[in-house]
C-alpha angles and dihedrals in degrees: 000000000000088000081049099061090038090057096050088043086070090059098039116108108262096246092101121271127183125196116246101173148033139177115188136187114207089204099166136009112261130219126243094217111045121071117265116214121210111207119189129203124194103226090172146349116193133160095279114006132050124191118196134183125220127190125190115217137187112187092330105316120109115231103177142013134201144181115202131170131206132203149179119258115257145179116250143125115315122217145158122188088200132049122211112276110250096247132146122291113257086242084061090049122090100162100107124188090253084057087059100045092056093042089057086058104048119119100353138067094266116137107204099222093197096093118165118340132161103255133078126234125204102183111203095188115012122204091236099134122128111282118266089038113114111244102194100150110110113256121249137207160148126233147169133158112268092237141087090244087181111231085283094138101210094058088058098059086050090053094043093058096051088047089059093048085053108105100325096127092039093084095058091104097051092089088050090047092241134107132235080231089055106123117266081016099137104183121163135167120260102175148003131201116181123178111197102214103176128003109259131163110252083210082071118079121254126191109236120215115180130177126207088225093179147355126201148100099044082303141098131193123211121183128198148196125196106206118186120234093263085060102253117144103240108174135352128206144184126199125189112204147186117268107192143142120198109242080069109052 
């Protein structure tokens, strides 16, 4: 998703849009080592919005779709139904995400998949609870990119879309006691929706919430809000993902 802003940024106006909202489709698995072509539609460019569609190829097959629209910045009302949560500052945490990849592999023969990604996890209350026991707290974190991004904007909302596509599914088996690195789990992402409510820097530290909303059908749904550290609510995602087990691909 992130490539995938950064795509459409290179066809907006230059007046300054800024995208406040996405909705992707993960269609087929990709592949590290071949190119990956972006390829952007304009969809529309009006006064004040610009949609754009991206699709992401690989030798022809498309791997991913998304719609994302872009607008200028403008005054209104300002409201949050919901207020960030009262939780720890990142400087009182110590729990880091390689903590809690180590941790999912202790004493069993669970291999933890994340490896190394750029972007920092503080996590403030870990599932880390004996399988079979419900998790249905919501999951709490804090995150940021690894990287000095500079205060370039448009880098940002790139960053902040790869930050909400960062474990948020992974907690649709908690209610159920189980964990998306349990063995013949088979999870995957099918698709993503992100609104960009204020501008932030992802090389700060948010805070994460994210909800487990439903379970069914071979599927689960999370949901997500990043809050800065002042408290504003700064973006909110869903993401729909694959619930399998092997024996029954």
């Amino acid at each position: 998703m992130a490539q995938a802003i950064t795509a459409a940024q290179r066809t907006l106006p230059s007046d300054g849009r800024k995208i406040h909202s996405l909705h992707a489709y993960f269609l087929r698995p990709g592949d590290v080592d071949r190119k990956t072509i972006y390829d952007v539609t304009i969809i529309r460019d009006g006064r004040t919005f610009s949609v754009r569609e991206i699709l992401a190829l690989q030798e022809d097959r498309e791997l991913f779709r998304m719609t994302a629209s872009f607008t200028a910045p403008e005054k209104g009302l300002s409201f949050a139904a919901r207020s960030m949560s009262d939780v720890p500052k990142p400087i009182e945490i110590s729990y880091t995400h390689d903590d809690f990849s180590r941790d999912m592999g202790r004493g069993n023969d669970i291999k933890w998949g994340g490896g190394a990604r750029p972007y920092e996890i503080l996590y403030i209350n870990p599932p880390n609870d004996e399988r079979g026991t419900p998790i249905l707290d919501d999951q709490l974190m804090w995150i940021r990119v690894a990287d000095d991004l500079t205060a370039e904007s448009v880098r940002h909302e790139a960053g902040l879309a790869y930050l909400s596509d960062s474990t948020l599914v992974d907690h649709v088996l908690l209610p159920h006691g189980m964990r998306w690195q349990d063995p013949n789990f088979e999870g995957a992402s099918l698709d993503h929706a992100m609104w960009f409510h204020q501008k932030a820097r992802s090389d700060e530290w948010l805070l994460f919430e994210q909800s487990v909303e439903w379970t069914g059908s071979g599927r689960g749904l999370a949901s997500g809000r990043l809050y800065d550290q002042r408290g504003q609510l700064i973006a909110s995602c869903a993401q729909e993902g694959l619930m399998r087990w092997r024996d029954n691909v």
